[in-house]
Each structure stands twice: as structure tokens, then as C-alpha cells.
Gaussian input, Z-matrix of N, CA and C with variables (Angstrom, degrees):
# hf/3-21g

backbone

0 1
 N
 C     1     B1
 C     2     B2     1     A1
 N     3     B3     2     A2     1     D1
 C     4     B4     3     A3     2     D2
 C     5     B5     4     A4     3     D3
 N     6     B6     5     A5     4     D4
 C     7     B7     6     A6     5     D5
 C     8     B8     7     A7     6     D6
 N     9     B9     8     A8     7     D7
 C    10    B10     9     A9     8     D8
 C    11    B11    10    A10     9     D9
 N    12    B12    11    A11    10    D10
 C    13    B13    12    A12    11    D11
 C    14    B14    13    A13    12    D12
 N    15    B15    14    A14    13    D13
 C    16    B16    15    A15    14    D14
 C    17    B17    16    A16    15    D15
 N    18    B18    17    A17    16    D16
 C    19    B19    18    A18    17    D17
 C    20    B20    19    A19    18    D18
 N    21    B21    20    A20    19    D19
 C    22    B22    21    A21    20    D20
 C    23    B23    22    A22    21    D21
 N    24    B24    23    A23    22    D22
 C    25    B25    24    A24    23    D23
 C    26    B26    25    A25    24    D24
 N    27    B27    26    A26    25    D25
 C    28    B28    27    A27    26    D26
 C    29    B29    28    A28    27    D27
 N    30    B30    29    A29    28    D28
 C    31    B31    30    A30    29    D29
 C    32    B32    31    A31    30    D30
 N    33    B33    32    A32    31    D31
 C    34    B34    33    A33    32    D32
 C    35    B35    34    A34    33    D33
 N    36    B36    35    A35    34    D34
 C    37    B37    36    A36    35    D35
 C    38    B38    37    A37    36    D36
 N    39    B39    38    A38    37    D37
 C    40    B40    39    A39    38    D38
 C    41    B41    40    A40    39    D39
 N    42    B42    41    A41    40    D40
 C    43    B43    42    A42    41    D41
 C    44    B44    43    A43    42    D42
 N    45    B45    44    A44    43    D43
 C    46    B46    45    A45    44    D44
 C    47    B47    46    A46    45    D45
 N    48    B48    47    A47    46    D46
 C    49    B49    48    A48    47    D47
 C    50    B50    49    A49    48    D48
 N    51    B51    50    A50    49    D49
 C    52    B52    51    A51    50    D50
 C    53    B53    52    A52    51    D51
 N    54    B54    53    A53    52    D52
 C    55    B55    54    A54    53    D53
 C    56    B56    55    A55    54    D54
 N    57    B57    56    A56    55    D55
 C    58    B58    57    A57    56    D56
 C    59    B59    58    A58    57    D57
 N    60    B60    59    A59    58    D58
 C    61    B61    60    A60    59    D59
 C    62    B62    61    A61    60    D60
 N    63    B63    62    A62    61    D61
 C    64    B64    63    A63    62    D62
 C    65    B65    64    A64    63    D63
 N    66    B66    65    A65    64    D64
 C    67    B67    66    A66    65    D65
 C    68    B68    67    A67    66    D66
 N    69    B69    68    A68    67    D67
 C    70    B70    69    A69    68    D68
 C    71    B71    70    A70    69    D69
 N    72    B72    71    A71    70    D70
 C    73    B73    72    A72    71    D71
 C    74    B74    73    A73    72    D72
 N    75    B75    74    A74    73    D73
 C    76    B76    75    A75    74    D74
 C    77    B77    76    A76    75    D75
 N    78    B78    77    A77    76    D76
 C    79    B79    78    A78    77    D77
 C    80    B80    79    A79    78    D78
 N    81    B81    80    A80    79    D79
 C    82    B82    81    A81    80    D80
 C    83    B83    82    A82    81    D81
 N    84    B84    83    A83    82    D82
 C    85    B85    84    A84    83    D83
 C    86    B86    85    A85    84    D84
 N    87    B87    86    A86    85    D85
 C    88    B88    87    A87    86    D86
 C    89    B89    88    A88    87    D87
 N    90    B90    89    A89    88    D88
 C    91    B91    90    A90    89    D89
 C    92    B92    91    A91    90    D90
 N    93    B93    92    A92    91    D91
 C    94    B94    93    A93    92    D92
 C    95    B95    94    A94    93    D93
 N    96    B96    95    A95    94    D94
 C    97    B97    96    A96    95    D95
 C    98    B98    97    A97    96    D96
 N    99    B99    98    A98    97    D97
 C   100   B100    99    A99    98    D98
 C   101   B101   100   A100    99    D99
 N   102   B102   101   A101   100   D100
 C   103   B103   102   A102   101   D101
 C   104   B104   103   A103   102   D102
 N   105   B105   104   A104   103   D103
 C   106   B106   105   A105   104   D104
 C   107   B107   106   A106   105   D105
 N   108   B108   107   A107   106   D106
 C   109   B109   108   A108   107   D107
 C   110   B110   109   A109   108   D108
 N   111   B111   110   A110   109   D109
 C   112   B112   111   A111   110   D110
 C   113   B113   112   A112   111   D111
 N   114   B114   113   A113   112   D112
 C   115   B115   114   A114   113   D113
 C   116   B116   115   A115   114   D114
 N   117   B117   116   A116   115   D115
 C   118   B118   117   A117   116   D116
 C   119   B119   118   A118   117   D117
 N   120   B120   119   A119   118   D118
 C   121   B121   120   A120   119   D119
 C   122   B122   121   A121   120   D120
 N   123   B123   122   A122   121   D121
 C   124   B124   123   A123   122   D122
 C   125   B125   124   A124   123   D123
 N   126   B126   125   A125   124   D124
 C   127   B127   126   A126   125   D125
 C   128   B128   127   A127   126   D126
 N   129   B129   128   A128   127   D127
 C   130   B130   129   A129   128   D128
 C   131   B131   130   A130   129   D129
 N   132   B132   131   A131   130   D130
 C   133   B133   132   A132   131   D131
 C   134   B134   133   A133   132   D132
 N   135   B135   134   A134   133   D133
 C   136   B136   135   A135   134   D134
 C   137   B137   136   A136   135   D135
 N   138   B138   137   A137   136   D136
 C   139   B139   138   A138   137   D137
 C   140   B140   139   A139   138   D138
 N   141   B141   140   A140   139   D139
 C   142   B142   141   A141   140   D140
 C   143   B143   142   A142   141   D141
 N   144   B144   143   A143   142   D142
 C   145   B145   144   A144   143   D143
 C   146   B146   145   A145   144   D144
 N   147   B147   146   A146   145   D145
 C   148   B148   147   A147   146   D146
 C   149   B149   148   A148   147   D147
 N   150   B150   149   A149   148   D148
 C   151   B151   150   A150   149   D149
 C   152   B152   151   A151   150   D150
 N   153   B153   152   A152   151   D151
 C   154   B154   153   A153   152   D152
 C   155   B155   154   A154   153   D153
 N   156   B156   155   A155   154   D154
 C   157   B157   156   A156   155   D155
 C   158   B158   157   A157   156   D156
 N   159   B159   158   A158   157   D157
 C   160   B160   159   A159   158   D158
 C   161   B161   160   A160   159   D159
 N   162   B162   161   A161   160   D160
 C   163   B163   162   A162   161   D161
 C   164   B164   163   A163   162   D162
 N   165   B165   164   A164   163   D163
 C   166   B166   165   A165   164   D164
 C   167   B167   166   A166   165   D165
 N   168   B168   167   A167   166   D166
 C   169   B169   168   A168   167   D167
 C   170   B170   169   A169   168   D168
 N   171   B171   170   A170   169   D169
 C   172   B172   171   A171   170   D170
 C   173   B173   172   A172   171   D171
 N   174   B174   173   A173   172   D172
 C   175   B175   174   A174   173   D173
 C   176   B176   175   A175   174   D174
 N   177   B177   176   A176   175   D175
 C   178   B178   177   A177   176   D176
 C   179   B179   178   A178   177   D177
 N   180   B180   179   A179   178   D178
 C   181   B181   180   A180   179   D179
 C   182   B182   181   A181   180   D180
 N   183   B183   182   A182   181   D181
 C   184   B184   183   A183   182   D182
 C   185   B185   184   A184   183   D183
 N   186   B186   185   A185   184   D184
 C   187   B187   186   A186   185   D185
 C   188   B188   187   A187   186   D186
 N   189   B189   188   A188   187   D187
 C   190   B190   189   A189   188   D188
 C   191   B191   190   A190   189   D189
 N   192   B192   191   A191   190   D190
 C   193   B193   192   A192   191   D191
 C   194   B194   193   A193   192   D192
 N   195   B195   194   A194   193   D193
 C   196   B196   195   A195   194   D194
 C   197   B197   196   A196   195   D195
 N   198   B198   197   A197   196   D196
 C   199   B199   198   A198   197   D197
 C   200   B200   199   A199   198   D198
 N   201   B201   200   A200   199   D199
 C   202   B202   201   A201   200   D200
 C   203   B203   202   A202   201   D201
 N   204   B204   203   A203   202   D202
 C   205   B205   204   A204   203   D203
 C   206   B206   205   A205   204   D204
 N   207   B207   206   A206   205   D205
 C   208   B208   207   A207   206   D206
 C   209   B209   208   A208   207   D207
 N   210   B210   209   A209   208   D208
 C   211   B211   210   A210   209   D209
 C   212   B212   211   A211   210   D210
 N   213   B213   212   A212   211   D211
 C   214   B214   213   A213   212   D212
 C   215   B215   214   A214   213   D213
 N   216   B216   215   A215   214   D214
 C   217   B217   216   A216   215   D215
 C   218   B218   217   A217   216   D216
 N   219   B219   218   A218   217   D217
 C   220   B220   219   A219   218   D218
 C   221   B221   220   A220   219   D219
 N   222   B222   221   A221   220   D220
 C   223   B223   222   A222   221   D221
 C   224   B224   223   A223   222   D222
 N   225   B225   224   A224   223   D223
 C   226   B226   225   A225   224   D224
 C   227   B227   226   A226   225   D225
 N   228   B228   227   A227   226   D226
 C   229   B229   228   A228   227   D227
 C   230   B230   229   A229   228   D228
 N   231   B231   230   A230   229   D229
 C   232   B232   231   A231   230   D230
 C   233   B233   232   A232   231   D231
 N   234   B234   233   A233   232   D232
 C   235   B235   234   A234   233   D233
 C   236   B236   235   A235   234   D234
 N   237   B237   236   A236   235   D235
 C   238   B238   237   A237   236   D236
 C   239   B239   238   A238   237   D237
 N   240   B240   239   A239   238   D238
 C   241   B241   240   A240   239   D239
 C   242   B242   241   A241   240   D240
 N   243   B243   242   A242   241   D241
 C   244   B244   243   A243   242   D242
 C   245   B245   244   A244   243   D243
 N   246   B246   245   A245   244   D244
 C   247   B247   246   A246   245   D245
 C   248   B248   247   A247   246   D246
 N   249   B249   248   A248   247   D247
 C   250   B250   249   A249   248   D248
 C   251   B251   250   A250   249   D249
 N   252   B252   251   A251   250   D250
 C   253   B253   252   A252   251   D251
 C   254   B254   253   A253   252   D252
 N   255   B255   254   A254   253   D253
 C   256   B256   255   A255   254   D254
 C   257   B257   256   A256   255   D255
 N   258   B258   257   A257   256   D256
 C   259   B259   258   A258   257   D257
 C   260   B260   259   A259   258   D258
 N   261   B261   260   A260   259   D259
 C   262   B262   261   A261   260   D260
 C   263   B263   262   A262   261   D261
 N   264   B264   263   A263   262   D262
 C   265   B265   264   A264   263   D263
 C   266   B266   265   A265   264   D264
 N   267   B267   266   A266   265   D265
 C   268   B268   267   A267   266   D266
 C   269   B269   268   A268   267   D267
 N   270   B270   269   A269   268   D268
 C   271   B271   270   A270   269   D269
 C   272   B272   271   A271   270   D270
 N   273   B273   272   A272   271   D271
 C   274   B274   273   A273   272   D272
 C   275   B275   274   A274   273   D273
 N   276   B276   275   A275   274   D274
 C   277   B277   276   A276   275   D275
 C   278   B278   277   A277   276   D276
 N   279   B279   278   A278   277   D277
 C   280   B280   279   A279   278   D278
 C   281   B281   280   A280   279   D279
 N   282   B282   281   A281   280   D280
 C   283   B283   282   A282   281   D281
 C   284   B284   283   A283   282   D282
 N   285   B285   284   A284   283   D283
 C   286   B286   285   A285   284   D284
 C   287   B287   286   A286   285   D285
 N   288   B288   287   A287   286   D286
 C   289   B289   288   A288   287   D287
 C   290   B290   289   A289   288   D288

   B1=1.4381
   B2=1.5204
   B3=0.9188
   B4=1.7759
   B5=1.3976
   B6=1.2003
   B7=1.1884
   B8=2.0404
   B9=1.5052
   B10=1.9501
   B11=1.4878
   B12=1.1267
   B13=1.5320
   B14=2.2645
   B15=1.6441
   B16=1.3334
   B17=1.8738
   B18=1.0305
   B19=1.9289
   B20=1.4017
   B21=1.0455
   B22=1.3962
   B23=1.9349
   B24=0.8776
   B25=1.5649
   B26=1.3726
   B27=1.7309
   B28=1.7007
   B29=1.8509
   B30=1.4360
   B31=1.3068
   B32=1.4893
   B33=1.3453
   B34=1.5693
   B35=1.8367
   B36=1.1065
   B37=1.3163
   B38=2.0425
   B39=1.5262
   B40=1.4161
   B41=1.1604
   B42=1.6333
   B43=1.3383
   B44=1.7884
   B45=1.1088
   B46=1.4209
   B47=1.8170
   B48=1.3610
   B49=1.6450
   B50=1.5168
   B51=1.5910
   B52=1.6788
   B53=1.6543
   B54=0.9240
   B55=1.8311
   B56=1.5575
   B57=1.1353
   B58=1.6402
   B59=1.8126
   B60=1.1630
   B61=1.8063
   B62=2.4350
   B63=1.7048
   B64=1.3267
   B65=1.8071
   B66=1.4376
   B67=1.7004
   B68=2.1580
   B69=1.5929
   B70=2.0619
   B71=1.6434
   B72=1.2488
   B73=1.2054
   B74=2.1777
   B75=1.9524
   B76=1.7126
   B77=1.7215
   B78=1.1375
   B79=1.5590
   B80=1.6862
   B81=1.0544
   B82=1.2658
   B83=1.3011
   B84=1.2332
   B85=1.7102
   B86=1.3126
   B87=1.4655
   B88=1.5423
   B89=2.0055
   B90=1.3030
   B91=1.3217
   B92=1.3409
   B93=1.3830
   B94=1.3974
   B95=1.4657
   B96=1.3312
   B97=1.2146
   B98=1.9339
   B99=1.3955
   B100=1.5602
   B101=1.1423
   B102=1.4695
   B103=1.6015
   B104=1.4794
   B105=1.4239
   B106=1.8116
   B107=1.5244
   B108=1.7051
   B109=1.5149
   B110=2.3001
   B111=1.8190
   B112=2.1660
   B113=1.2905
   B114=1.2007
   B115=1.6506
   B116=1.2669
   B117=1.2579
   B118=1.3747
   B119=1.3710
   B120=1.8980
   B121=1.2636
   B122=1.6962
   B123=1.2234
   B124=1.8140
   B125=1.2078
   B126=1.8329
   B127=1.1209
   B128=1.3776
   B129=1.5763
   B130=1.2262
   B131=2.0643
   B132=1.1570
   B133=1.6987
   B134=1.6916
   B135=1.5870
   B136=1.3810
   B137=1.1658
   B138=1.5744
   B139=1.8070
   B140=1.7030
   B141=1.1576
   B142=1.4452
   B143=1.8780
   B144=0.5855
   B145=1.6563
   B146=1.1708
   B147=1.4192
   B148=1.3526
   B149=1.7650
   B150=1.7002
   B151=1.4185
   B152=1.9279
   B153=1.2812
   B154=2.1869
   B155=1.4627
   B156=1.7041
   B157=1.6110
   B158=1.2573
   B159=1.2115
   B160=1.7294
   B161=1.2183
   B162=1.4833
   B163=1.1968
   B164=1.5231
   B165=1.2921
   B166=1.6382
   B167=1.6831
   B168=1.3950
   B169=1.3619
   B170=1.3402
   B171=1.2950
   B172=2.0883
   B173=1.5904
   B174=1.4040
   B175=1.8464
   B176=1.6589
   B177=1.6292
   B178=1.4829
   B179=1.6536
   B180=1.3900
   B181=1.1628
   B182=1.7417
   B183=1.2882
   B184=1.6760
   B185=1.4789
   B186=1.0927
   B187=1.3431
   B188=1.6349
   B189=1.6213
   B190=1.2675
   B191=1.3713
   B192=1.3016
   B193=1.2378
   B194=1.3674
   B195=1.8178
   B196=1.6044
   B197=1.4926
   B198=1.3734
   B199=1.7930
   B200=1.3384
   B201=1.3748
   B202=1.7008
   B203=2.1805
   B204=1.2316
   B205=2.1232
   B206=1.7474
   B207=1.6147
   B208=1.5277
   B209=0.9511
   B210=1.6325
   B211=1.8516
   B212=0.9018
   B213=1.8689
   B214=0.9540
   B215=1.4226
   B216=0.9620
   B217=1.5453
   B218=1.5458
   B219=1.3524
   B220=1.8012
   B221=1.0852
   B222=1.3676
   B223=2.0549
   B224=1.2347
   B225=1.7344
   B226=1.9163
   B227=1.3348
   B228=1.5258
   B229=1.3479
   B230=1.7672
   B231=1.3655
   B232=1.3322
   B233=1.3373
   B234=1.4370
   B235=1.8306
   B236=1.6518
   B237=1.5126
   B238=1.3162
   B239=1.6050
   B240=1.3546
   B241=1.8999
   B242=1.2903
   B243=1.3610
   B244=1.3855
   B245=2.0224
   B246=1.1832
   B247=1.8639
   B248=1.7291
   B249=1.2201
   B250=1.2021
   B251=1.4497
   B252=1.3558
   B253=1.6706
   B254=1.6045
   B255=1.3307
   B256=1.4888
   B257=1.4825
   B258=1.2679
   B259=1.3017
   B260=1.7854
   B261=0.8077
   B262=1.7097
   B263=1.5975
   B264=1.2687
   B265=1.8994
   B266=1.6191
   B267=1.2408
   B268=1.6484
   B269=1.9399
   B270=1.3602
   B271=1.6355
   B272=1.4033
   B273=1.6410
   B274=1.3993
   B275=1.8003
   B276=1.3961
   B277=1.5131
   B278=1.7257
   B279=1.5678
   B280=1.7752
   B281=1.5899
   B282=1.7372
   B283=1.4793
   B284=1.4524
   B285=1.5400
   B286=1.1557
   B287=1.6572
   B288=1.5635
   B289=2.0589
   B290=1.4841
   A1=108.64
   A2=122.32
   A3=150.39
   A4=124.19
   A5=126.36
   A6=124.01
   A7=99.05
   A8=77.19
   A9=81.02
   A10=108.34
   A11=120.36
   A12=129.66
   A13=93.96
   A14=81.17
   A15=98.02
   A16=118.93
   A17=112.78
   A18=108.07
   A19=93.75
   A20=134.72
   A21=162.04
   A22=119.56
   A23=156.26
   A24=153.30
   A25=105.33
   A26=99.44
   A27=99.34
   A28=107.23
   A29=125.95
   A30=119.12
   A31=130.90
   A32=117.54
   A33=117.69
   A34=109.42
   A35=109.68
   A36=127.36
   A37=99.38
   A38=101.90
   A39=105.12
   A40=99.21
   A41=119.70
   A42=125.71
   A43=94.03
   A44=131.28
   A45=150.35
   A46=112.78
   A47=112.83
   A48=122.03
   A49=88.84
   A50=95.99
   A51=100.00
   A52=96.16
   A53=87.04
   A54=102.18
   A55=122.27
   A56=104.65
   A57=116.37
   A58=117.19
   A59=100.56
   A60=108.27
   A61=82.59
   A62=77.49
   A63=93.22
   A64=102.00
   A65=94.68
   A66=95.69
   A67=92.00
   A68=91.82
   A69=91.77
   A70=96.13
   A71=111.06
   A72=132.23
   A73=77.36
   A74=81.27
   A75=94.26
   A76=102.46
   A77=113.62
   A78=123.48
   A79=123.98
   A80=126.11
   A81=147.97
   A82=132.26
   A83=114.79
   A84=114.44
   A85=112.66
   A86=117.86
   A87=122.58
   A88=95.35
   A89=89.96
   A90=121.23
   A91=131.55
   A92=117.59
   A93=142.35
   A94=118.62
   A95=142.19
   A96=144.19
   A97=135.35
   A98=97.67
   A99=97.50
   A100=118.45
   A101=108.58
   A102=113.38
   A103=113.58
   A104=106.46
   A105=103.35
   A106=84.92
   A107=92.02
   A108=89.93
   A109=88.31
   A110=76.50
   A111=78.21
   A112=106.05
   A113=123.57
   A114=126.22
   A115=113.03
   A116=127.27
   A117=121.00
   A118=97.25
   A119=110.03
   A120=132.49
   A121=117.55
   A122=135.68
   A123=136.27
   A124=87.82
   A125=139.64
   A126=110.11
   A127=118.84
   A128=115.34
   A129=111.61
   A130=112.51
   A131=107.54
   A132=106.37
   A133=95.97
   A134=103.82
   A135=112.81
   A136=109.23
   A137=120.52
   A138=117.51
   A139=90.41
   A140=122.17
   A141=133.90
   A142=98.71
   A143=150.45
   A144=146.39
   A145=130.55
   A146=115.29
   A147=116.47
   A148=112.46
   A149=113.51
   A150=82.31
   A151=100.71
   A152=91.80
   A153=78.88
   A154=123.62
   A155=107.79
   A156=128.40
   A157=109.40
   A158=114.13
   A159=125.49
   A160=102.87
   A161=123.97
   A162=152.16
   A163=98.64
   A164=123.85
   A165=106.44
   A166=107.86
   A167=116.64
   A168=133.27
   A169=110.62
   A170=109.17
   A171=115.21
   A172=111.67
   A173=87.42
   A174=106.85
   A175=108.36
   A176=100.47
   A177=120.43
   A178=95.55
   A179=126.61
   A180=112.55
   A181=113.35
   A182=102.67
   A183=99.79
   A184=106.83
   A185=152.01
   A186=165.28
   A187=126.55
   A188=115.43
   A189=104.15
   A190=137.64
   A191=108.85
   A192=107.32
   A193=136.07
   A194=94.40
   A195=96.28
   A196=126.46
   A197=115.91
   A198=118.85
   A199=111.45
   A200=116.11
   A201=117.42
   A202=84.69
   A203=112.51
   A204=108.74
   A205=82.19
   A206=134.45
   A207=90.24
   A208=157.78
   A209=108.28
   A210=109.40
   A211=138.14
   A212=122.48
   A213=133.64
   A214=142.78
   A215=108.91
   A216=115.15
   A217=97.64
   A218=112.67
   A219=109.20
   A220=95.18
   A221=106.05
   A222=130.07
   A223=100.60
   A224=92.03
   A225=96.99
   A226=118.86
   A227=106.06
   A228=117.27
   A229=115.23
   A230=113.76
   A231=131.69
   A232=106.98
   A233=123.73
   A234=106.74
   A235=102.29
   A236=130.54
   A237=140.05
   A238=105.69
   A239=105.05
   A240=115.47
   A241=84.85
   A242=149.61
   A243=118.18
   A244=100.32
   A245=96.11
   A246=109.39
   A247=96.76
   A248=107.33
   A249=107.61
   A250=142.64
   A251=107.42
   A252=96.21
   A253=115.22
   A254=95.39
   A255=86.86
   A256=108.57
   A257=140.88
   A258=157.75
   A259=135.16
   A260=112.65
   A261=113.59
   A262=104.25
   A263=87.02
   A264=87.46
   A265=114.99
   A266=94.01
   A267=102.39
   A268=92.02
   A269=100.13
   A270=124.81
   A271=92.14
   A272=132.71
   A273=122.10
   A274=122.76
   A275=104.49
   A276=92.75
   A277=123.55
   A278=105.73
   A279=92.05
   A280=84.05
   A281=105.38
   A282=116.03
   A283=134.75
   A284=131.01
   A285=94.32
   A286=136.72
   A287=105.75
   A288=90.03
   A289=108.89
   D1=147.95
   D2=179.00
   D3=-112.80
   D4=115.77
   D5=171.73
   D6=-108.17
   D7=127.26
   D8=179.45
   D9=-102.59
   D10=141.39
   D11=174.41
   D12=-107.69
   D13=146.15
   D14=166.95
   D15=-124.80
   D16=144.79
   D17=173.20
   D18=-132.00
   D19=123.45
   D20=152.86
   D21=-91.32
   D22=83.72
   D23=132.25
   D24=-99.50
   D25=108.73
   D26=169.23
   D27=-83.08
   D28=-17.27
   D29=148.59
   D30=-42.50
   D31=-26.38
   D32=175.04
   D33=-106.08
   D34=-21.91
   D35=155.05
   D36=110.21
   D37=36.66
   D38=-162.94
   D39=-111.49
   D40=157.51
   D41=-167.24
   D42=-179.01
   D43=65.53
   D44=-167.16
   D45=-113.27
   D46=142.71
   D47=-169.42
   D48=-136.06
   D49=138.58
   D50=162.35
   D51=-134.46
   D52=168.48
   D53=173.97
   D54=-153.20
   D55=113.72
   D56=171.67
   D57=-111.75
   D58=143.72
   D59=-172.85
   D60=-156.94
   D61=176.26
   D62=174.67
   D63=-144.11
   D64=135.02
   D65=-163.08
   D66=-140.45
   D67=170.14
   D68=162.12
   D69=-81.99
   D70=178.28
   D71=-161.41
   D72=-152.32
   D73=157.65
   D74=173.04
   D75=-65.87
   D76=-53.71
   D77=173.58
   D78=-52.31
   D79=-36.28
   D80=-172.90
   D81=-127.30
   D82=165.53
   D83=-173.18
   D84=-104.22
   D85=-29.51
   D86=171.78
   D87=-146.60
   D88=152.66
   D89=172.90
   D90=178.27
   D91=134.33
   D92=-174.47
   D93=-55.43
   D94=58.69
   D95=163.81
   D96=-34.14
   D97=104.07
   D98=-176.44
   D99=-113.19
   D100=130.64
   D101=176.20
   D102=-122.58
   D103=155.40
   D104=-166.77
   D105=-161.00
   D106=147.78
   D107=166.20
   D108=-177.58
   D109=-170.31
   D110=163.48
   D111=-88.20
   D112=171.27
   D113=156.32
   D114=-85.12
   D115=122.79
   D116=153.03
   D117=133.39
   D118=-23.18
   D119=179.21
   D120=-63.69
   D121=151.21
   D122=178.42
   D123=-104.02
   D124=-4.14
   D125=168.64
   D126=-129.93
   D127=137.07
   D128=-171.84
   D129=-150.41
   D130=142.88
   D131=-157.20
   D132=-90.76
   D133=150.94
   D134=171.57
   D135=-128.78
   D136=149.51
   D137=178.99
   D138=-123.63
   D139=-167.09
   D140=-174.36
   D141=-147.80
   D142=136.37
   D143=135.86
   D144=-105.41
   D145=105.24
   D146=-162.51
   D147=-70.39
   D148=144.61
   D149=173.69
   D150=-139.58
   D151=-167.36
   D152=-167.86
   D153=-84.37
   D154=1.33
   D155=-166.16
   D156=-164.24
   D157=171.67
   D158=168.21
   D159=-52.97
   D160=-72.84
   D161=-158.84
   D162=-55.56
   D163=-50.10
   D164=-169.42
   D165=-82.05
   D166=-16.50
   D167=164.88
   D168=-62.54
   D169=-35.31
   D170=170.39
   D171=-55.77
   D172=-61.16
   D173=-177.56
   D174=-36.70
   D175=-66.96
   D176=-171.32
   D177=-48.96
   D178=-60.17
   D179=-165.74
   D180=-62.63
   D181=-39.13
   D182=-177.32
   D183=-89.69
   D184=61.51
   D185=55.22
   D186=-25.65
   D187=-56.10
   D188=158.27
   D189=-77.00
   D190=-28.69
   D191=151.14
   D192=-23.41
   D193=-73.00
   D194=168.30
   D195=-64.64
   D196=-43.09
   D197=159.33
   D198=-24.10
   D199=-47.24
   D200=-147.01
   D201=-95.95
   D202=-49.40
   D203=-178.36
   D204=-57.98
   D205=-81.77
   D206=-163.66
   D207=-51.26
   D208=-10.97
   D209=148.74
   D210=-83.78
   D211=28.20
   D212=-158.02
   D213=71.90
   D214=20.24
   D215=-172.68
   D216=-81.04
   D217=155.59
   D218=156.56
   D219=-137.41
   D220=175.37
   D221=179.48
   D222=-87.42
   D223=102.89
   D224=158.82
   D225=-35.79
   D226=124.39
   D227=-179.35
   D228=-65.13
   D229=-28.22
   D230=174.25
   D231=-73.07
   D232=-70.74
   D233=-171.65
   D234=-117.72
   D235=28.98
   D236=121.26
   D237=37.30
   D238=-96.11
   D239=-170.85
   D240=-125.45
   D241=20.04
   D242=-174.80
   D243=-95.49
   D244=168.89
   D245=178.11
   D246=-70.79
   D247=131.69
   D248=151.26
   D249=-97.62
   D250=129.88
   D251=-177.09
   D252=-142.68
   D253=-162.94
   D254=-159.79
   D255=-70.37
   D256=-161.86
   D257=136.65
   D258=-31.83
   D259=86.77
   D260=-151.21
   D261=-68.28
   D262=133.92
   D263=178.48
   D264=-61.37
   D265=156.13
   D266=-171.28
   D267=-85.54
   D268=160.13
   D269=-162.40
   D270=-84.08
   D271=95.26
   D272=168.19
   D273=-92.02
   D274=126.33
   D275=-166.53
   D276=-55.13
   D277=154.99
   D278=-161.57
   D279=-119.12
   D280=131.37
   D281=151.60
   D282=-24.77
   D283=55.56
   D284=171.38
   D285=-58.41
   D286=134.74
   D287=169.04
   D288=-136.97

């Protein structure tokens, strides 16, 4: 699961998404996943931080979390707490015969 933050001021000319969740990694059993980028943008950077438990993977995430709301960020109201995933295939009609 993913919680996405959004920052929006079209006065500063900003419009920025981050995203933190905690997932396994090939290397690891838990780790803190960060994503950042523009909105609207196809490109956007991800880091991983590995950590030694769930629990210190909790910590890590609710630290940036809060780092990222005192510069204003808030939780997209749209994908907020929801899972993120990919793009769902469109419904193609099937032959019955």
C-alpha cells in the first residue's frame, strides 16, 4: 500500500507528488519505498530504503511523511490510502460461438 502526498501552488509554479509505502525488496524483507516526481509528468524518480523489520520500516515511513506535510504536502484525496496499481485493461468484447 501507498500513501501519495500532493503540493500544488500555481503562485510558486509547483505542482509535485511523492509517494511512500513499505513493501519486500529481492534483497530484503521490508523496505520503505519513495517516489517523487511533477504531476502530469511520465517522469518521476524512485529510491528503496532498506530497513531491519516492519517496525523500523514504520518509523522510516512516518518521519517522511511528516518531513514531506511540513512543506506542505497533503494526501491526495483521490489515491490517499488506496493500493496502487497499474492501469487496468480495457473490457474487449469476447466471441461467443
Amino acid at each position: 500500500m501507498m500513501i501519495v502526498l500532493i503540493r500544488h501552488d500555481p503562485a510558486e509554479n509547483v505542482n509535485r507528488w511523492y509517494a511512500v509505502g513499505i513493501q519486500p525488496t529481492l534483497f530484503c524483507q521490508h523496505a520503505v519505498l519513495c517516489g517523487w516526481g511533477r504531476r502530469g509528468s511520465a517522469y518521476g524518480r524512485w529510491r528503496i530504503l532498506p530497513a531491519e523489520n516492519r517496525a523500523q520500516a514504520g518509523e522510516m515511513a512516518k518521519a517522511i511523511l511528516a518531513a514531506k506535510m511540513k512543506k506542505g504536502y497533503q494526501v491526495d484525496g483521490n489515491l490517499g490510502e488506496a493500493p496502487v496499481t497499474g492501469p487496468q485493461p480495457k473490457s474487449v468484447g469476447v466471441r461467443k460461438s
